[in-house]
C-alpha positions in Angstrom: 7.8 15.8 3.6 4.0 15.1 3.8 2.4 13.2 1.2 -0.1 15.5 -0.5 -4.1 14.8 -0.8 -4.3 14.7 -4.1 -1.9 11.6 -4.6 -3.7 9.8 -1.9 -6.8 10.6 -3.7 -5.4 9.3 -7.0 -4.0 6.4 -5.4 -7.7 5.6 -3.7 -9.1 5.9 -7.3 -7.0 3.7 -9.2 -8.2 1.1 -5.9 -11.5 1.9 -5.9 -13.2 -0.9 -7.6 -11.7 -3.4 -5.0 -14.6 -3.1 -2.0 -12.9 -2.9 1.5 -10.1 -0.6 1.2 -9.6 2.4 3.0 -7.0 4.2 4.5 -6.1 6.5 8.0 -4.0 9.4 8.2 -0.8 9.3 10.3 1.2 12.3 10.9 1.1 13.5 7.4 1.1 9.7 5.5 -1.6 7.8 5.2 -1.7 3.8 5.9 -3.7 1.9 3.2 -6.3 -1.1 4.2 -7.5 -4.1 2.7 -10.4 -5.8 4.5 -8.9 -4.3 7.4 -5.7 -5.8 7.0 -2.6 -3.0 6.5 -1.1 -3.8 2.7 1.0 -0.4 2.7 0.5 3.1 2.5 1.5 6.5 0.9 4.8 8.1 2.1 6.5 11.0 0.5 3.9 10.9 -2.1 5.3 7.1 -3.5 2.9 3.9 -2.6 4.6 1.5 -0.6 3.1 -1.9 0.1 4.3 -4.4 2.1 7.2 -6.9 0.8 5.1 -10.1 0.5 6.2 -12.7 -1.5 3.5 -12.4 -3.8 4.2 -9.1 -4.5 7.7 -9.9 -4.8 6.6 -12.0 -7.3 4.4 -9.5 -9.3 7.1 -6.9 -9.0 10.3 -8.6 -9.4 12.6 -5.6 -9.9 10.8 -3.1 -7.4 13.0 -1.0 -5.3 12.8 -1.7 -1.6 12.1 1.8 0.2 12.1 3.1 3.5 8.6 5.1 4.1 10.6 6.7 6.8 13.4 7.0 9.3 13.8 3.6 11.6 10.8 1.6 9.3 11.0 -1.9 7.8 11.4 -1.7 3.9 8.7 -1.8 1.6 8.1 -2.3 -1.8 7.9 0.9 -4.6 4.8 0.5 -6.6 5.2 2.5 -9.7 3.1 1.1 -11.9 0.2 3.0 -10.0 -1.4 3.8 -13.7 -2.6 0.2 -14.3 -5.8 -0.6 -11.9 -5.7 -4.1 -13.3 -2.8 -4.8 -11.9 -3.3 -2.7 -8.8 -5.8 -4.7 -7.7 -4.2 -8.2 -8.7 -1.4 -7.1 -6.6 -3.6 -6.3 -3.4 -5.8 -9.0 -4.3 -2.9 -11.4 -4.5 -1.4 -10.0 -1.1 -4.0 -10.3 1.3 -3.5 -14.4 2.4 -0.2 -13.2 3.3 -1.2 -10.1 5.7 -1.5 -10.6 8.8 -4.9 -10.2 10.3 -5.1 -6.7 12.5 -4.3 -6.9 16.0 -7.8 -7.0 18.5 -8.3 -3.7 20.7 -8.1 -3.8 24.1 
């Protein structure tokens, strides 16, 4: 199942406040960016960022999910209402990302 538009939408509103983030669609998901750096993305119409340990830490009982089929697990944000905390948890990530990969 494709994620739809309108969650991707809310999820990019709730972010919006933190400058650098934007997102790509790819084949009906869409893979979230911070600063150019991947933190997660939305899949079957959940957010899923990547299981950092500071977001392990921020989100001590969230579910490990696969976004799909053969995928490393990620980590179910559903406290997508807060934008504090939204952006503490990207914020807080972004040391820990690695840094995108250089185009040939």
């Amino acid at each position: 199942m494709a994620s739809s538009k309108e969650y991707l939408d809310y999820i990019l509103e709730q972010l919006s406040e933190l400058h650098g983030i934007t997102c790509r669609s790819m084949m009906g998901e869409y893979i979230i960016y911070y600063g150019g750096k991947v933190v997660g993305g939305i899949y079957d119409d959940r957010f899923l960022v990547k299981p950092t340990r500071s977001a392990a830490a921020l989100m001590p009982g969230a579910c490990r999910e696969l976004p799909y089929e053969g995928a490393k697990e990620m980590l179910l944000v559903d406290n997508v209402e807060d934008k504090a905390f939204l952006h503490k948890l990207i914020e807080a990530m972004y040391d820990e990302l690695p840094a995108p990969k250089k185009k040939k």
